[in-house]
Structure formats: structure tokens, C-alpha cells
C-alpha positions in Angstrom: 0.0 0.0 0.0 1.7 3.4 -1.3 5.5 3.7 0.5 7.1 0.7 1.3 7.7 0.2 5.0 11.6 0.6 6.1 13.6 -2.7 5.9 13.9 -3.1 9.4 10.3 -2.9 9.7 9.1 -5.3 7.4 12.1 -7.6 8.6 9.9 -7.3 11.6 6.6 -8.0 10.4 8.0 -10.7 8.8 9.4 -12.6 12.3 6.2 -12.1 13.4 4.2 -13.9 10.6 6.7 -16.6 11.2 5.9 -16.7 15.3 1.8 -16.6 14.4 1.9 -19.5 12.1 3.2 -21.6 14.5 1.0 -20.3 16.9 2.5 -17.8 18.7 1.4 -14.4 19.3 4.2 -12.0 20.3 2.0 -9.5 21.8 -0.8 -9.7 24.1 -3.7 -7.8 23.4 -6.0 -8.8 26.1 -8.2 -6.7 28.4 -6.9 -8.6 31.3 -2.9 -7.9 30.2 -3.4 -4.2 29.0 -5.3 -3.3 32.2 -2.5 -4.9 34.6 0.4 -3.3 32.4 -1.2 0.5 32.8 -1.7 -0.3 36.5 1.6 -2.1 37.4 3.4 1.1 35.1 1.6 3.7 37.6 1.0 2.1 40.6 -2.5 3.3 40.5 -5.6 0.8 40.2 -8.4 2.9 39.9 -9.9 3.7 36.3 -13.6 5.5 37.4 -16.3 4.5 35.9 -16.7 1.0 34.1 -18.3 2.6 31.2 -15.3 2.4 28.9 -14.8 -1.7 28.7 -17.4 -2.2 26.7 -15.7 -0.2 23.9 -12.3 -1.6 24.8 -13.4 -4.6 24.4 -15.2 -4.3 21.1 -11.9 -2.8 19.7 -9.9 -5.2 21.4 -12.0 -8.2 19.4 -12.1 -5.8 16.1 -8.3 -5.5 16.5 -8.0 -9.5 16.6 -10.7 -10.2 14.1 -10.6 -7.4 11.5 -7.8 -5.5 11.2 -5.3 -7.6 9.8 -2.4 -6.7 12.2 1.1 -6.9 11.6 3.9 -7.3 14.5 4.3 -3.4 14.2 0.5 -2.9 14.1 0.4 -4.4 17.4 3.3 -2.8 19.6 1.3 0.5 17.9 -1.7 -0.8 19.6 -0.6 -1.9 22.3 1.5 1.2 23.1 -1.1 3.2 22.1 -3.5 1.6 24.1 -2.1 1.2 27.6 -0.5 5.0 27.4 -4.4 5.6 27.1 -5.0 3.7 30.4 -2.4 5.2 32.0 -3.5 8.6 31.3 -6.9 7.2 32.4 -5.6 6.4 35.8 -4.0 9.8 36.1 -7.0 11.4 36.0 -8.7 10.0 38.4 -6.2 10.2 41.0 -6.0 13.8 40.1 -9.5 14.6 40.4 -9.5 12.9 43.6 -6.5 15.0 45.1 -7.8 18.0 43.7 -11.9 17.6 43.3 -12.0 21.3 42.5 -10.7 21.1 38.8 -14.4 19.0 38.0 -15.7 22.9 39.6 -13.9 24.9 36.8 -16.9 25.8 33.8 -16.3 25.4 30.0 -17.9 28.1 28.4 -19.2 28.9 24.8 -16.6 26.6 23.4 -16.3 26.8 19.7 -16.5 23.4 18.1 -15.5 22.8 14.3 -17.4 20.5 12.9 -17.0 18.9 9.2 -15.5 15.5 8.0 -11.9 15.3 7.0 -10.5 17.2 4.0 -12.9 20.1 4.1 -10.6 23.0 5.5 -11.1 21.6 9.4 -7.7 21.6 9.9 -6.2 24.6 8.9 -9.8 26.3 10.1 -8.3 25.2 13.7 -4.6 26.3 13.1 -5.9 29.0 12.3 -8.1 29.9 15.7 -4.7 29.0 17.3 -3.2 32.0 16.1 -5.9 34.3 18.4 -4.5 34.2 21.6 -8.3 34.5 22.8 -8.6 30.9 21.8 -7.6 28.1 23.8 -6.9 25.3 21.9 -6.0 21.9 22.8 -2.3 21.1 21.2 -0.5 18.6 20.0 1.8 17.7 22.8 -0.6 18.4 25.7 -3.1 16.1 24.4 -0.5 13.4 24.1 1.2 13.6 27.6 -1.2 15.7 29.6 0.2 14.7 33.1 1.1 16.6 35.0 -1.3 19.8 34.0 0.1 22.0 31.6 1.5 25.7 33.7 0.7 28.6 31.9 4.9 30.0 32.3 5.9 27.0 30.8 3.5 26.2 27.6 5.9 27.4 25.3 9.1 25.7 26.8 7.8 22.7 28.4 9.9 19.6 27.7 7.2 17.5 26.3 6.5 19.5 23.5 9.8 18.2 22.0 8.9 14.8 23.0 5.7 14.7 21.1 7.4 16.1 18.1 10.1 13.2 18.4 7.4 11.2 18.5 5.7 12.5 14.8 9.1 12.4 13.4 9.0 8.9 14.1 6.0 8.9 12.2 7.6 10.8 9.5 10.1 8.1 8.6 7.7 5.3 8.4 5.4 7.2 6.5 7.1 9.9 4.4 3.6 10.5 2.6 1.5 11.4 5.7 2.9 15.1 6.2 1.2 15.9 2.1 -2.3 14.7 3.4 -2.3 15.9 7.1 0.8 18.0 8.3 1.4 17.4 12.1 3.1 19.2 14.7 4.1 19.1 18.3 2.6 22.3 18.6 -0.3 22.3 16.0 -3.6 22.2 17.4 -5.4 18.3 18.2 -8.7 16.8 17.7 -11.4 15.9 20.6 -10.8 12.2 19.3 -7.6 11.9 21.2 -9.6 13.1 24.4 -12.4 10.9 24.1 -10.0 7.6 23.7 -9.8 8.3 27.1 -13.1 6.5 27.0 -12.9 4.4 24.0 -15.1 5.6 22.2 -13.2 7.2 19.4 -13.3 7.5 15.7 -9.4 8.2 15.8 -9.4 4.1 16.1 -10.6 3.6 12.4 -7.9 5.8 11.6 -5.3 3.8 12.5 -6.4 0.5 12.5 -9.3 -1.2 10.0 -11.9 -1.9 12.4 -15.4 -1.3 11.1 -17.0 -3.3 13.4 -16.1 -0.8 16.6 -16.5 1.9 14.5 -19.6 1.2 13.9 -20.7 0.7 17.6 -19.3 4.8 18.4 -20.9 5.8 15.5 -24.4 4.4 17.4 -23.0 5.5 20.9 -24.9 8.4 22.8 -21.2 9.6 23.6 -22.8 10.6 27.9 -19.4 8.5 29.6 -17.0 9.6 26.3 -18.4 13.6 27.0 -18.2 13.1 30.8 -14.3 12.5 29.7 -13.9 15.2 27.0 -15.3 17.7 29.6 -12.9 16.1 32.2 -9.7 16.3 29.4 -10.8 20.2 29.0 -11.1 20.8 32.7 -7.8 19.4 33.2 -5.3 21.4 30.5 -7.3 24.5 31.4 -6.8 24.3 35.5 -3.3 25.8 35.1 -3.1 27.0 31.9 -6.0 28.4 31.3 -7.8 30.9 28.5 -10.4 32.9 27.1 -12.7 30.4 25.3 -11.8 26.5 24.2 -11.9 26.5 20.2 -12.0 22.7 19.6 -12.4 20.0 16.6 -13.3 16.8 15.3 -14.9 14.9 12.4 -16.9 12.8 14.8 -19.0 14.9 16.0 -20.8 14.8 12.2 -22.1 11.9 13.7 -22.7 13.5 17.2 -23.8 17.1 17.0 -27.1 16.4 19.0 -25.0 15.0 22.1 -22.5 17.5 21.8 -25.2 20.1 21.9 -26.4 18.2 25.3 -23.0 18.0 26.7 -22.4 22.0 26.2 -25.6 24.0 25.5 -23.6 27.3 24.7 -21.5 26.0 22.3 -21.2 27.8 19.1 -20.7 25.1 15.6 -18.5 26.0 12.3 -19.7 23.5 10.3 -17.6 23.1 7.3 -18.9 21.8 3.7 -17.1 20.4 0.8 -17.8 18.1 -2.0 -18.4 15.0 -0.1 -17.4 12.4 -3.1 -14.0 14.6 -2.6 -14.0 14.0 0.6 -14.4 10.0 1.1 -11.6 9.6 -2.1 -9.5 12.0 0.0 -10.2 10.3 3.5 -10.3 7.0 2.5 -6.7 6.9 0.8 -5.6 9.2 4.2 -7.3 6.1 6.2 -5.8 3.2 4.0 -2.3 4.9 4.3 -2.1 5.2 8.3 -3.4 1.5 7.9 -0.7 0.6 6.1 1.4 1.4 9.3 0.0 -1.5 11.5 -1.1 -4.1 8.9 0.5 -5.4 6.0 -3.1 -5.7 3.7 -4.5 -2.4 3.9 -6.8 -2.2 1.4 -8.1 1.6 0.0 -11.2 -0.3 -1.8 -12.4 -2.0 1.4 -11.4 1.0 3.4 -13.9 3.6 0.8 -16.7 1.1 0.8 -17.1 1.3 4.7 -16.0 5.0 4.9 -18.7 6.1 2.3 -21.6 4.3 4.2 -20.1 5.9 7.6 -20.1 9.4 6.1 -23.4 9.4 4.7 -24.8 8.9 8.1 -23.0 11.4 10.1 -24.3 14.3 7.2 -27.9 12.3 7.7 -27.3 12.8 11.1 -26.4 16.6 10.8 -29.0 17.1 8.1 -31.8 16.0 11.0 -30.6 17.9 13.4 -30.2 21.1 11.7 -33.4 20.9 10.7 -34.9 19.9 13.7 -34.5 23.6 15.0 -33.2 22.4 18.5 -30.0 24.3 17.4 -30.2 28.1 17.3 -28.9 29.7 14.1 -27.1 32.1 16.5 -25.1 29.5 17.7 -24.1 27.9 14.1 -22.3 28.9 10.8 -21.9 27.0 7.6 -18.3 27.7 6.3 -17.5 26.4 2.8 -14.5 24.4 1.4 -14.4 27.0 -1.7 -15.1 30.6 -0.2 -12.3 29.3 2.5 -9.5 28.3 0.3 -10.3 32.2 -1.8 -10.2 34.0 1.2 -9.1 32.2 4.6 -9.4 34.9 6.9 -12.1 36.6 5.5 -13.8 33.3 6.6 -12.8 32.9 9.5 -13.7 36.6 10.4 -17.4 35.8 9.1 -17.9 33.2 11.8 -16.1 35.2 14.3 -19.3 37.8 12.9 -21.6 35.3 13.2 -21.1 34.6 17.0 -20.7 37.9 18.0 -17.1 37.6 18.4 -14.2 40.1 17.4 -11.1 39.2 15.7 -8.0 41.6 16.5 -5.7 43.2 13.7 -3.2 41.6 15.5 -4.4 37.9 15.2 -5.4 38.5 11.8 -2.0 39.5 11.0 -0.7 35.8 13.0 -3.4 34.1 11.0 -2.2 35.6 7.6 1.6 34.9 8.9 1.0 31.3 9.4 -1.2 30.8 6.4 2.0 32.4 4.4 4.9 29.5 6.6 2.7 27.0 5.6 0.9 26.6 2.0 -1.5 24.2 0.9 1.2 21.9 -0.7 4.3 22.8 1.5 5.6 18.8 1.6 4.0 17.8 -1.6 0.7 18.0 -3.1 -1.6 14.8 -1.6 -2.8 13.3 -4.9 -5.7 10.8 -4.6 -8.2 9.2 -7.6 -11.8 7.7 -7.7 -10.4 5.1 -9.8 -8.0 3.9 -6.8 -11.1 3.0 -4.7 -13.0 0.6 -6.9 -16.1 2.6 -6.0 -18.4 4.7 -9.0 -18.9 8.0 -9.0 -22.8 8.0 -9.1 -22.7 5.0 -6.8 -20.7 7.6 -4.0 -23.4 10.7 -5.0 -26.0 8.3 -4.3 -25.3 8.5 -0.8 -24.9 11.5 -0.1 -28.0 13.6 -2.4 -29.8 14.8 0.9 -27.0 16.4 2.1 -25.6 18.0 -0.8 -29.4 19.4 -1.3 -30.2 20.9 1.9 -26.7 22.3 2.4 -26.0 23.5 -1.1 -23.1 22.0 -1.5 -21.0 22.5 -4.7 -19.4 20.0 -6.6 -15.4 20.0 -7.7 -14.1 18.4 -10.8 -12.8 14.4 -9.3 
């Protein structure tokens, strides 16, 4: 799949088919194991709630049953996995040591909401830039114990650490900074916070397990928001700011809950030709799958993704048009208007909410926008053809959204 895996890596995977067909399996991906590991690594036992091992458990068989795993795709997960626990445990003993972060409020946080590939990204680098705006990073999301301190957000030592971490990623997977450039200090999705419940789109990502991904897509989110709202609470106790300005694609598929979770929140929604967008996502997806199995497969990948998609903008559709959500409290931002003028569209939803934008982080907006260009490690170039999907076959899907939203379609 695309870029060839370094030889030491496929030297690896290749031991590791050799120790499962004789019926070994070289890591242990068992509730039971992972749960000990994150507890014997912190010396803490308590995880809160049992919500989250229903989910962990449905990835955990998803992980065994679907996604085709190679010896490096399971150290990923597993690493991935218990660091998640760990972090889990951290949290509670820090709420109970200190009960009065859980007092601290989150108000009128901004949430960007659109799938993949429609300007979400950027749209959130680009809210990082007004110092108003307190926006989850990179690093801090990754290691966020001990609470980020206000005097040291700029300097702390984890922030190189995390960016050790992507330049790992980097040389395993040369092509990943074309489709989705990362950074230590480059603002993170709400995904990563609510792993911390299992319930997490950012699995599917990684890993090709439709089978959990279906079961969050279905999930009311109350235990993964309890979480979220928990994450917030906790990079905001000591280093705190204005307003939280926040993103995910998932919450396509969970705008009603989110709306439930924080009634004051104001919603970008972003809107691009979603055909585009499932070619786009789908070969992004098959790519980072191509890290922890050695049959990713962009076809199989596009043919669940589609289906997914299609639901979350159903999903949106209904509740837009239910009316529960004030129009004061969402804007509808579009893929073209955004790529012709970037802060003029950003200073239109800033309008919308009633919000101002400064000269002075207009001018940090227009800075980064000129340090980092659309195609600044290589244009990301994707086809219809590689998915094995038609093009009518993908519009099908997806008519009631592009109708009510008025959403115009790009050459493929």
C-alpha cells in the first residue's frame, strides 16, 4: 500500500508472521494484560467508571478479528493503548487529590465541525493564532500529566517529545505530512480526548476496524463527554484561556450530544464536495493503515467509509433541521469561499457569534497561512479510480446532504 515500509520494519513483520503460524502471538492484546500493564506502570488501580470496557473490548476483538495486524501494528496498539489507560488512571487520582478542577466551567466553546479534507484543519490552526482561543495542542493532548503551567507552555519539555514522537511517524510514513501536516505544537482533535473513553473514531484511523467503529458511530457519547469535559477541565486548570476552540470529524455523527454536553457552544460546520472527501479520506485512512497491517486495502477502506459518512451528514441534516439548534449558535463555512479567502472566513464566523477578531491575530493568521501553504511537503494526490467505487454510486449516498446544504461539486 503506497510507501514501502523501512527494511527493518518489514524484517519485523516478517518474524512475526513466522511466530503466528506456528501459533505464537508475540503481543498480548488482552483486556486482562493491558489493564494490569497500565496499572503495574503507575501504581494506581483505579480507572472510574466501568463505562469504557465495553468499547475496549469491542476494539480489542475488532483489533483480533478485522484489522489484519502486523507485528508493528500491534506494539502501535498496544503502546497506544495502555498509554491511554495510563493517562486514564491519572485522571482519576488527580481529580480525587484535587476535586475542584471538576468545579472549573467550560464556556461557549467553539466546536469545528466537518469531516476530513474540508478545510477543518487549517480552520483550527488558524483559531490557534488568536490568543483568545484556547486550543488543545498537540503535545498536551499526548502527555497531559502533569497539567500543563501557563509559564511553561511554550518551553515545556514534552513538546519536543511529542514532536520526536511524529518524526518517528515521519520516517515510516514519508507520505502522511502531504495529506495531514502534524506538529508538536499544531492544534489536536477531541478524538484523542475521548479515547480516554474508548469511544473514538481516531481508532478507524489507524487501525481497519469497522465493526467498533460502527458501535461509536451508534453510541450516545454521555461516559466519552463526561471525559472530554474532564480532558478540558484538566489542560485548562493551570493554563487556562479565554474560550476553548475545539475540533473533530466525529462529531458529524454526534452534533445532537454534543449540543447536550455543552448547550452554549457555538458550531462551524464546514462543507465540501463530499465524493472529494471519502476519495480523500479513504486513501488518508488506507495509508495510516498501512502502518500496523500489512493488507491495507483503500477499496475495502472507501466502501465502509462512504456508508459511515453518509450517516454522520444524515445525522447533521436532521438535526439542523430539527431547529433544536439556534442559528445564532451555528455557521456553515465552505471548502471554496475558505481556500479564496481564509481569513475573511474565519472573520465571518467570528461575525456570526458575535465575536471580534483583532488586527493583531489576523496579522498571526495571515503569517502562518503564508509559513505554511497548501502543498508545502508535496501536493496529496488521490483518484476515484484507486477506490474501486463509482462516482454515481458515492453521490448516491450523499444527495440529501448535498441538497439541503448546497453544496457544490469539484471536478474528481
Amino acid at each position: 500500500m503506497g510507501h514501502p515500509m523501512p527494511l527493518p520494519v518489514r524484517l519485523m513483520n516478517l518474524v512475526g508472521r513466522g511466530a503466528n503460524t506456528i501459533g505464537i502471538q508475540p503481543i498480548d492484546l488482552s483486556l486482562d494484560k493491558l489493564l494490569q500493564t497500565a496499572m503495574k506502570n503507575t501504581g494506581l488501580t483505579d480507572f472510574g467508571e466501568e463505562d469504557f470496557r465495553q468499547p475496549l473490548a469491542l476494539l480489542l476483538d475488532s483489533l483480533e478479528r478485522e484489522a489484519d495486524l502486523s507485528l508493528l501494528g500491534r506494539v502501535i496498539a498496544r503502546g497506544d493503548l495502555v498509554r491511554t489507560l495510563e493517562n486514564r488512571l491519572g485522571f482519576v487520582e488527580l481529580f480525587k487529590q484535587h476535586p475542584e478542577i471538576a468545579e472549573q466551567p467550560i464556556e461557549r466553546p467553539i466546536f469545528v465541525v466537518g469531516p476530513p479534507r474540508s478545510g477543518t484543519t487549517i480552520f483550527h490552526d488558524l483559531l490557534v493564532m488568536d490568543p483568545d482561543n484556547r486550543v488543545p495542542l498537540t503535545w498536551e493532548t499526548a502527555r497531559p500529566l502533569p497539567p500543563p503551567e501557563a509559564a511553561t507552555y511554550r518551553t515545556d519539555p514534552r513538546i519536543a517529545q511529542a514532536q520526536a514522537d511524529l518524526d518517528q511517524v515521519d520516517k515510516l510514513l514519508p507520505e502522511f505530512k502531504k495529506m495531514h501536516p502534524m506538529g508538536a505544537e499544531r492544534a489536536q482533535e477531541c478524538v484523542t480526548m475521548t479515547s480516554h473513553d474508548f469511544t473514538s473514531m481516531i481508532y478507524f484511523v489507524q487501525f481497519f476496524v469497522p465493526s467498533y467503529d460502527r458501535w461509536v458511530i451508534e453510541s450516545d457519547m454521555r461516559s466519552a463527554l463526561k471525559w472530554h469535559r474532564r480532558f478540558l477541565q484538566i489542560l485548562q486548570w493551570k493554563a487556562p484561556g479565554k474560550r476553548w476552540a475545539l475540533k473533530s470529524p466525529q462529531h458529524l455523527w454526534h452534533l445532537q450530544h454534543i449540543h447536550r454536553e455543552y448547550p452554549d457552544a457555538l458550531f462551524v460546520q464546514t462543507h465540501r464536495d463530499p465524493v472529494k472527501i471519502v476519495i480523500s479520506t479513504s486513501n488518508l485512512a488506507a495509508h495510516l493503515q498501512g502502518m500496523a497491517s500489512d493488507h491495507a486495502d483503500i477499496g475495502r477502506v472507501t466502501r465502509y467509509y462512504a456508508t459511515a459518512l453518509a450517516q454522520g451528514y444524515n445525522n447533521t441534516v436532521a438535526y439542523r433541521k430539527s431547529g433544536l439548534l439556534p442559528e445564532s449558535q451555528v455557521v456553515d463555512l465552505y471548502f471554496r469561499d475558505f481556500m479564496s479567502d481564509q481569513i475573511g472566513t474565519v472573520r465571518r464566523a467570528y461575525d456570526h457569534f458575535g465575536l471580534s477578531l483583532s488586527d493583531s491575530a489576523a496579522a498571526s493568521m495571515q503569517a502562518f497561512l503564508d509559513d505554511n501553504p497548501a502543498n508545502k511537503h508535496g501536493k496529496h494526490v488521490y483518484s476515484l479510480a484507486n477506490t474501486g467505487m463509482q462516482e454515481d454510486e458515492l453521490r448516491a449516498l450523499f444527495t440529501d446532504y448535498e441538497a439541503y446544504f448546497n453544496v457544490p461539486r469539484e471536478p474528481l
